[in-house]
N, C-alpha and C positions, 0 to 999 in steps of 0.2 A: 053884089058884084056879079056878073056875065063872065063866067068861065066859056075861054073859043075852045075849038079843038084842038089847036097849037097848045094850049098849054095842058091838056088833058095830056096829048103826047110827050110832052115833056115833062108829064107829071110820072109818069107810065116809065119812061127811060131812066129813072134814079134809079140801082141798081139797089135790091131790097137788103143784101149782105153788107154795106154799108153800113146799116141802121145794129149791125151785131160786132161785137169785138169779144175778143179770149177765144175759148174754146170753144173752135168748133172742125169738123172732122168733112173731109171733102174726099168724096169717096166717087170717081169719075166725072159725073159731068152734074153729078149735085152737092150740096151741100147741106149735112145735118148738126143743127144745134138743138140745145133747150128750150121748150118752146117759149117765150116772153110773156102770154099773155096773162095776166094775174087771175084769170079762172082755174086756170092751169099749170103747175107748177110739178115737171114732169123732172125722176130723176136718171131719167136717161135720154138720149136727143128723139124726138117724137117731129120735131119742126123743120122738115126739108124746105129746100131754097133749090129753085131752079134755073140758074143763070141764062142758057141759053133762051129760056121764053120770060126770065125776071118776073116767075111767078112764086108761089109759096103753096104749102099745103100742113098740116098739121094733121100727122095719123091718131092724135089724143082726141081728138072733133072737134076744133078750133074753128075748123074750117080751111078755106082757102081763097088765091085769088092775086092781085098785082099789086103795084107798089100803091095805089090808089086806098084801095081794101086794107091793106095792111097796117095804112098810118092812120085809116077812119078807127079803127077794129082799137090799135096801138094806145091809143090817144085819146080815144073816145071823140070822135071829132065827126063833122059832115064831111060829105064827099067836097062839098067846094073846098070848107077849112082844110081839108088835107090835100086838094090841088096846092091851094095856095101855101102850106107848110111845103111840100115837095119842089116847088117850081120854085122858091127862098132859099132852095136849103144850099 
């Protein structure tokens, strides 16, 4: 399948805090939870979320990156399979 750039962008605009529920602590203009990734299993929040650029970053070395990144990393998925999870969802 031929990913355009409309739906990259549309993939990019999910909002990554979505993808978490419970606990998590928003502390000005980010948001930190637990990080999700099964490499990782941190027991204090290591996993900021940056709403105004709908980025992420994981201070455990997860890494980082946009909602794109996240649901490949998340899911174990390609970049297209995770446009096209993001752009369904």
């Amino acid at each position: 399948m031929k990913i355009t750039d409309e739906q990259i962008k549309r993939a990019k605009e999910v909002p990554i805090e979505t993808f978490f529920s419970g606990n998590w602590k928003q502390t000005g203009r980010i948001i930190r939870v637990r990080c999700p990734f099964p490499n990782h299993r941190d027991s204090t929040p290591s996993f900021t979320i940056y709403p105004e650029t709908n980025s992420w970053y994981c201070f455990g070395g997860c890494g980082g990156g946009d909602s794109i990144k996240f649901i490949e990393k998340y899911c174990n998925v390609s970049f297209i399979e995770a446009i096209e999870y993001l752009i369904n969802k």
